[in-house]
C-alpha positions as a printed NumPy array, in Angstrom:
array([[-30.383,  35.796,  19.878],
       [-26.517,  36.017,  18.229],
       [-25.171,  35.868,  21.359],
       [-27.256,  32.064,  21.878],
       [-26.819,  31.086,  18.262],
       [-22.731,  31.773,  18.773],
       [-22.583,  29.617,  22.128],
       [-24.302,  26.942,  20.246],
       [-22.292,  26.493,  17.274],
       [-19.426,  26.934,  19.258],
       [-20.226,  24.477,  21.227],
       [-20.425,  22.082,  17.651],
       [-17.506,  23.185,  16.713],
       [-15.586,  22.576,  19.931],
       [-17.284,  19.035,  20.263],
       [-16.084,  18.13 ,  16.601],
       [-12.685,  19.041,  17.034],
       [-12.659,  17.593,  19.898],
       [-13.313,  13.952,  18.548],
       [-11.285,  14.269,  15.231],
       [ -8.414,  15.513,  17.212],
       [ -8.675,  12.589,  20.076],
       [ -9.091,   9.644,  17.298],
       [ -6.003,  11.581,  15.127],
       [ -3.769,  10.79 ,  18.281],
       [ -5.095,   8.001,  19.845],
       [ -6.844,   9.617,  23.229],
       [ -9.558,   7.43 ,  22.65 ],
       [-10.827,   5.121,  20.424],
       [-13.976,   4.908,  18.06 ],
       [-16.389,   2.34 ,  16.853],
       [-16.057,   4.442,  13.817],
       [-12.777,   4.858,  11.51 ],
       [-11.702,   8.222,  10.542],
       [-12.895,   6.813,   7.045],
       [-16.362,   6.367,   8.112],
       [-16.528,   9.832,   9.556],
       [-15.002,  11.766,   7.126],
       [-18.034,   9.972,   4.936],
       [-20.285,  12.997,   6.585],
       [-18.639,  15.778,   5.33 ],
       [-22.006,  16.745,   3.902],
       [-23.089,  17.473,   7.386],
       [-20.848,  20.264,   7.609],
       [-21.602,  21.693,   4.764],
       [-25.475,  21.855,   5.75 ],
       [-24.239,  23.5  ,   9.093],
       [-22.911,  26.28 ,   7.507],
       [-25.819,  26.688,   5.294],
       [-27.651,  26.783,   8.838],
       [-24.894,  29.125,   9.972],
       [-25.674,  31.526,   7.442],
       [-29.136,  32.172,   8.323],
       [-28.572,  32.782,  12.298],
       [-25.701,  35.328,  11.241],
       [-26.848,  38.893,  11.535],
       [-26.097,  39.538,   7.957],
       [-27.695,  36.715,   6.886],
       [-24.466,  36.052,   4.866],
       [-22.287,  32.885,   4.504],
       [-19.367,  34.996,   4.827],
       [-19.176,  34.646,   8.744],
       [-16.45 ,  32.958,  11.218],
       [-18.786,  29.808,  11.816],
       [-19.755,  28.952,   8.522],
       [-16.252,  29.663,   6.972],
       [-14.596,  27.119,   9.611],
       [-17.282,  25.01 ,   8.767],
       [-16.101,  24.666,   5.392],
       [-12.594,  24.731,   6.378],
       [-13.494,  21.938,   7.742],
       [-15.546,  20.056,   5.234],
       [-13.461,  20.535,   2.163],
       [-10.172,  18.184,   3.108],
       [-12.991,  15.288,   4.82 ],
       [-14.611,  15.505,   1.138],
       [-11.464,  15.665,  -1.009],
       [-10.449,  12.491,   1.689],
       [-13.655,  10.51 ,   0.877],
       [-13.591,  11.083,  -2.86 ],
       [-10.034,   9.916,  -3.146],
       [-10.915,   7.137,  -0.858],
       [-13.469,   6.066,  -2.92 ],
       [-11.49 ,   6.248,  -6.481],
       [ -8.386,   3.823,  -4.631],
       [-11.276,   1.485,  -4.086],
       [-12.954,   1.203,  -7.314],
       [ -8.956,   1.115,  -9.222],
       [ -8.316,  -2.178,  -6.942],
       [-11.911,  -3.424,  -7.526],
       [-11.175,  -3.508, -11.254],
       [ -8.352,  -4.795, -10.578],
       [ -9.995,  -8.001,  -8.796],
       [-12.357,  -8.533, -11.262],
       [-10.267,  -7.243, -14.353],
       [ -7.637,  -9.826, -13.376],
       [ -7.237, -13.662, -13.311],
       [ -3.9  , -16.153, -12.927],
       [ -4.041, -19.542, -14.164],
       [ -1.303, -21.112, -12.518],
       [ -1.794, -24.272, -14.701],
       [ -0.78 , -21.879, -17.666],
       [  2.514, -20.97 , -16.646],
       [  3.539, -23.811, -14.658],
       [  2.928, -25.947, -18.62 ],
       [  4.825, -23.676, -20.674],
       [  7.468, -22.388, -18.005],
       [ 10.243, -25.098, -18.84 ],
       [  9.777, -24.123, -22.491],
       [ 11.469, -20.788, -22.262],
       [ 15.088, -19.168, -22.058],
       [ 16.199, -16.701, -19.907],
       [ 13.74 , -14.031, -21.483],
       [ 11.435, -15.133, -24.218],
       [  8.179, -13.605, -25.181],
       [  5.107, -15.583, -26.718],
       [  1.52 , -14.41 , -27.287],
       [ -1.263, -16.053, -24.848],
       [ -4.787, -14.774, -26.082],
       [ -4.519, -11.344, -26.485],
       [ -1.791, -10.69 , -24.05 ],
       [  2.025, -11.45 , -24.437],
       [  3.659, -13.745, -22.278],
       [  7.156, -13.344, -21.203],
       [  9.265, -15.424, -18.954],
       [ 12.222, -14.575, -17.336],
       [ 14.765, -16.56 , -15.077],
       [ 18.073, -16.183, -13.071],
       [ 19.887, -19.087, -12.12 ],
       [ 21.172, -19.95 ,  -8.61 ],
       [ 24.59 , -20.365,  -7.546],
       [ 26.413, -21.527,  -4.486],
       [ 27.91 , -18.379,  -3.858],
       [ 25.391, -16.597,  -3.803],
       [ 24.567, -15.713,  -0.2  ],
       [ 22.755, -12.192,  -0.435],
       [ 20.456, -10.967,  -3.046],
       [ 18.615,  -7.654,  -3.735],
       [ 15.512,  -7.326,  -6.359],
       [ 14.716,  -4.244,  -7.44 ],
       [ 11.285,  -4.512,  -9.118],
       [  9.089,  -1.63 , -11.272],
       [  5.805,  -1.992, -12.067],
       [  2.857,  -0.317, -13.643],
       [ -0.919,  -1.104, -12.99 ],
       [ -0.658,  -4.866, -12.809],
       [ -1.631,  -7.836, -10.045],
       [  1.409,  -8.953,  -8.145],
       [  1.701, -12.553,  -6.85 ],
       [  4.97 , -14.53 ,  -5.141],
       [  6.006, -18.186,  -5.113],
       [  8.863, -19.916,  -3.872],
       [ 11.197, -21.115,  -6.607],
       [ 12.747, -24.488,  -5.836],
       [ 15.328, -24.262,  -8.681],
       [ 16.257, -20.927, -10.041],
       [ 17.153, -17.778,  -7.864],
       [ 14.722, -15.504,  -9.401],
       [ 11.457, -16.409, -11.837],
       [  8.915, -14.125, -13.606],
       [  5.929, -15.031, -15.812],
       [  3.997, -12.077, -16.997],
       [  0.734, -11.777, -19.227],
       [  0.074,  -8.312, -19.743],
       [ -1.665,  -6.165, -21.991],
       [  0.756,  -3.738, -23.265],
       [  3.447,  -4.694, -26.007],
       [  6.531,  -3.274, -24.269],
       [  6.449,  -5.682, -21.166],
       [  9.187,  -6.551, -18.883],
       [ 12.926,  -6.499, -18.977],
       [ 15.54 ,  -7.811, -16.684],
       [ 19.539,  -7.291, -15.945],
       [ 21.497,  -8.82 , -13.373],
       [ 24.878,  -8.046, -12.273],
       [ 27.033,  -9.123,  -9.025],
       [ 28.709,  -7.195,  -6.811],
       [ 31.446,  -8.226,  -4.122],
       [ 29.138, -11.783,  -4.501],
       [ 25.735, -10.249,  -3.821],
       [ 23.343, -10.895,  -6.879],
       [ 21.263,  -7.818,  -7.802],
       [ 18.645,  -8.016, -10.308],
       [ 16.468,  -5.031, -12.108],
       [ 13.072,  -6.477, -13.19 ],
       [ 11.148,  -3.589, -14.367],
       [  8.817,  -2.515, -17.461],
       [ 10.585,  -1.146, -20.507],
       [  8.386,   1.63 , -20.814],
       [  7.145,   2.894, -17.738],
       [  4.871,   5.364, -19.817],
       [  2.799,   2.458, -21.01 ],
       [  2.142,   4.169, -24.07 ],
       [  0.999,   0.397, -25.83 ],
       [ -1.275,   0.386, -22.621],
       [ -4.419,  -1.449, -23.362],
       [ -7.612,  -2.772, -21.02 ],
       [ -8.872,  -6.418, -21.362],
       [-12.401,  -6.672, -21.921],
       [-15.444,  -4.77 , -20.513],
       [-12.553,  -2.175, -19.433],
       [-11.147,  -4.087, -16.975],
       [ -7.645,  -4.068, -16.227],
       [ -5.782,  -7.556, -16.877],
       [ -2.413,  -7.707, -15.981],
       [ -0.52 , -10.457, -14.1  ],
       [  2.88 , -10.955, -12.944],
       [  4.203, -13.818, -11.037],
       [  7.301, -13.811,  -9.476],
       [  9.008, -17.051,  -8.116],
       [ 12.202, -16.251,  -5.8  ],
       [ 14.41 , -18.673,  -4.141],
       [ 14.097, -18.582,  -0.325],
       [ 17.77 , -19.537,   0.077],
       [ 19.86 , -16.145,   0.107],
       [ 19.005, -13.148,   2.281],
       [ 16.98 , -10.587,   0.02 ],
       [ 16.937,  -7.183,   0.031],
       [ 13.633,  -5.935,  -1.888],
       [ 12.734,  -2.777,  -3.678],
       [  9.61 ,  -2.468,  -5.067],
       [  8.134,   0.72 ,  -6.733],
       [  4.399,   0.285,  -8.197],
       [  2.593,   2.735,  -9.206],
       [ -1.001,   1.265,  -8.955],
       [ -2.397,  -2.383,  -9.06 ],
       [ -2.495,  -5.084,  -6.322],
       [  0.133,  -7.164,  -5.067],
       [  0.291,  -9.756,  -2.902],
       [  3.254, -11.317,  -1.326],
       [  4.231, -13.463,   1.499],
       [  7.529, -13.754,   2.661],
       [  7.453, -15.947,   6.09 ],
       [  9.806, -18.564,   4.504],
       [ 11.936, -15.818,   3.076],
       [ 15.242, -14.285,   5.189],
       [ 14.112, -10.474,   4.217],
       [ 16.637,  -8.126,   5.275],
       [ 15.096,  -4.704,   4.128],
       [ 12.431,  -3.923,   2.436],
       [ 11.219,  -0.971,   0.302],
       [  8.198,   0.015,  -1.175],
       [  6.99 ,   3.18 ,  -3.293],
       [  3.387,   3.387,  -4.73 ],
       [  0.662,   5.447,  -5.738],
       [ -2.647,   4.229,  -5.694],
       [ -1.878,   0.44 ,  -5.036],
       [ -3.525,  -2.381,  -2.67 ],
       [ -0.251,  -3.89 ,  -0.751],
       [ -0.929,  -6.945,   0.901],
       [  2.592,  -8.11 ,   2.943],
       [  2.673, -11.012,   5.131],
       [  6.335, -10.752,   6.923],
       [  8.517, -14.134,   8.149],
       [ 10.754, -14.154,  11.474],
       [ 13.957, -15.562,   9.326],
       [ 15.851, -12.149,  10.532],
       [ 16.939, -10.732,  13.625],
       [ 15.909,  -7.208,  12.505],
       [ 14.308,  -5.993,   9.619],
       [ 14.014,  -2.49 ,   7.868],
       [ 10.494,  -1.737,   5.636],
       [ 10.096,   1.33 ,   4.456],
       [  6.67 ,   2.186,   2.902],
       [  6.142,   5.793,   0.784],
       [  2.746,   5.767,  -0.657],
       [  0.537,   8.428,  -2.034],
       [ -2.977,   7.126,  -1.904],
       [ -2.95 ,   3.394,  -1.119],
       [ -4.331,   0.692,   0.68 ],
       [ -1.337,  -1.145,   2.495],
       [ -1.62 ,  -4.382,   5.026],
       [  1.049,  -5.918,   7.042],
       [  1.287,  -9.117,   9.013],
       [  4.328,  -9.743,  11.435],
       [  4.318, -12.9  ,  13.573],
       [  3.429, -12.604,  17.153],
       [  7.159, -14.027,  18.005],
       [  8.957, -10.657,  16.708],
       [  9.06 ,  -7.427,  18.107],
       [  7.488,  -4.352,  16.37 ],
       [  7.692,  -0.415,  15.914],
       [  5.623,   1.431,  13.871],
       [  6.571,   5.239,  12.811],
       [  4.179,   7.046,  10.884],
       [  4.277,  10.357,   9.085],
       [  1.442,  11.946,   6.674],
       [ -1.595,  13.288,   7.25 ],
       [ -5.123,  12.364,   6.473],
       [ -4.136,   8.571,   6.843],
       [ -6.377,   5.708,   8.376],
       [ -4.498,   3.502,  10.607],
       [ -5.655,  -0.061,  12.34 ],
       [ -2.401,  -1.245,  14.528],
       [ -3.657,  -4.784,  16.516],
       [ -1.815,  -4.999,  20.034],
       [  0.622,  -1.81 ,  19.268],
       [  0.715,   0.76 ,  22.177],
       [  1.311,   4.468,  21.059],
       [  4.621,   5.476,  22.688],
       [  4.756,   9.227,  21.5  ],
       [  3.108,  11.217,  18.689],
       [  4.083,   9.129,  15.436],
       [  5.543,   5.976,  17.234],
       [  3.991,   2.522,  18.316],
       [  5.472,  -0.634,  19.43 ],
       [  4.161,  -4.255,  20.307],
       [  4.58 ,  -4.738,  24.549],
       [  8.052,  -5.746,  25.471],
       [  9.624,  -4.013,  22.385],
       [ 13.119,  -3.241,  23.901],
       [ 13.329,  -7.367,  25.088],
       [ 12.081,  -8.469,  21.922],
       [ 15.268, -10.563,  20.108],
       [ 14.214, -10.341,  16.749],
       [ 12.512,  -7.327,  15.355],
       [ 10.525,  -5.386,  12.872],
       [ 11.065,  -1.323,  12.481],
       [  7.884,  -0.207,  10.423],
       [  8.867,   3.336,   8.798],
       [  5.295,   4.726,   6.919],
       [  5.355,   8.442,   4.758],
       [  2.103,   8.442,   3.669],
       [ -0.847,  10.425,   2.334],
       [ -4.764,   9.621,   2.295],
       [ -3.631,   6.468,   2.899],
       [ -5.084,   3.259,   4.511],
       [ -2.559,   1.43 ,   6.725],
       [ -3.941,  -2.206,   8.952],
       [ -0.913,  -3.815,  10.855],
       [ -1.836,  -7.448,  12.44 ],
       [ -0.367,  -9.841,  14.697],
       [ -0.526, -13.612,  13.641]])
C-alpha cells in the first residue's frame, strides 16, 4: 500500500513540475497563464493534507506533503500579491478623474510654477520654454501614487498640470548642459507625509505632462505606485527608464529612432508595451515569478526573445526587464 500511494503522488508531483517548468521556459504553451494557475494553490495544499493520511505515520511531516507545500507557499504569496496590484490600480481608475477642459482654461493663467487650489486639491502648473538650440532633452520625472497622462505640447518644451491631494506637490529645476536641456520634475516630499485620499477612500491624483515632440528625449521615470499612461509614437525617444513598485505602466513606443534603449525595474507591477510592427525587437528578461505575454517574439535562449528578422531589422527596440511578481504584455501594432 506505501509503495502504490508513493508511485502515485510521485507521479503528481512529476506531472506538475513538469507543466510549471515547460510554461516557465516556453516548451509549450497554455490556454492558461501562470496567473491563472498559480490561482490553485489551494489544491496543493489539500494534497498534502491527503498526503498525510497515506503516510505510514500518519504525519504531515513526510517528503510528499512537505514538497507539496514547498510548492504551494510561493503560488499563494504570488496570487495574493497579484491580487493587492490589482485592487491599488482599480482605485486608482475609479479614485481618479482628468478634466482636460480644467487645465486647458486656466493653463495660460500661470507662470513658470504657480500653485492655486481646485476643490480640495491644489493645482500647480509648471512650464519650460523651448529654444532653438535645443536639440536633445532628458526628463527625469518622480512620482508617488498618482495617474500619469502625456500630451504633445505645441509651444513650450516641457508642461505639467497637477491636482493632487497632498500639500507638498511638485517641484521642478532645469539646467543645460553642453546644449542638452535636462529637467527634474519630481514631488518635494517623496514621504507624502500631507498624503490625503479623495472621497470614499479613493485615491485622486492627476498629473499631466505636455512635452514638445521636437528634440530627442531621454526619459527617466521612477513611480512608486499609480497608473500612467503615455504614448510616445510622435516622440524621437532615445532611452528610456523606468523604476516602480506596484504601478500599472501602459507605454505605446514610436519608430522616430534607429535604436532605442528601455529599461524597466519593477517590483510588483503591471507593465504593457506597444512597438510598431516596422521596428525590430529584443526582449531580455530577468526575475522570477513574472507573467509574460510577448505577441510574434520567438524565444532565442533562456531570458531572450526577438521579433523574426531581428538582426535585418534597421531600426530597433532592445527591451531590458528586472522584475519581480510582475505582469509584463508586449504587442505588435
Amino acid at each position: 500500500m506505501e509503495r502504490k500511494s508513493n508511485i502515485f503522488w510521485g507521479a503528481i508531483l512529476i506531472v506538475l513540475g513538469f507543466l510549471f517548468l515547460g510554461t516557465n521556459l516556453d516548451w509549450f504553451e497554455l490556454n492558461l497563464s501562470f496567473r491563472k494557475i498559480a490561482q490553485f494553490w489551494p489544491i496543493m495544499l489539500i494534497l498534502a493534507g491527503v498526503a498525510a493520511f497515506f503516510s505510514q505515520k500518519k504525519s504531515i511531516y513526510n517528503a510528499t506533503s512537505a514538497l507539496l507545500i514547498a510548492f504551494a507557499i510561493p503560488l499563494g504569496i504570488f496570487t495574493c500579491v497579484d491580487d493587492g496590484v490589482k485592487d491599488i490600480k482599480d482605485e486608482i481608475s475609479d479614485g481618479i478623474n482628468i478634466d482636460i477642459d480644467d487645465f486647458d482654461d486656466e493653463e495660460d493663467d500661470y507662470s513658470s510654477n504657480s500653485d492655486t487650489t481646485k476643490g480640495d486639491r491644489n493645482k500647480q502648473y509648471f512650464a519650460v520654454e523651448m529654444t532653438p538650440e535645443v536639440k536633445e532633452a532628458t526628463l527625469k520625472l518622480g512620482g508617488g501614487i498618482a495617474e500619469f497622462d502625456l500630451e504633445e505640447s505645441p509651444n513650450r518644451l516641457f508642461e505639467a498640470t497637477t491636482l493632487l491631494n497632498f500639500k507638498n506637490g511638485y517641484t521642478l529645476e532645469e539646467e543645460t548642459i553642453d546644449g542638452r536641456k535636462v529637467i527634474n520634475f519630481s514631488m518635494k516630499d517623496k514621504k507624502a507625509k500631507d498624503f490625503n485620499f479623495g472621497e470614499d477612500n479613493n485615491i485622486n491624483n492627476d498629473v499631466l505632462l505636455k512635452l514638445s515632440t521636437a528634440p530627442v528625449w531621454n526619459i527617466d521615470m521612477g513611480i512608486g505606485a499609480g497608473e500612467l499612461d503615455f504614448d510616445f509614437t510622435n516622440y524621437k525617444v532615445k532611452k528610456l527608464d523606468i523604476e516602480t513598485g506596484a504601478a500599472s505602466i501602459d507605454i505605446k513606443l514610436g519608430g522616430k529612432q534607429d535604436k532605442v534603449d528601455v529599461d524597466i525595474n519593477s517590483g510588483v507591477a503591471s507593465v504593457k508595451i506597444k512597438i510598431p510592427e516596422s521596428v525590430g525587437c529584443e526582449i531580455k528578461m530577468d526575475g522570477a515569478l513574472n507573467a509574460k505575454d510577448f505577441d510574434n517574439f520567438e524565444k532565442i535562449k533562456d531570458g531572450v526573445w526577438q521579433t523574426k528578422g531581428f538582426d535585418k531589422a534597421t531600426k530597433k527596440i532592445y527591451l531590458n526587464v528586472d522584475s519581480g511578481l510582475s505582469s509584463l504584455k508586449v504587442d505588435r501594432y
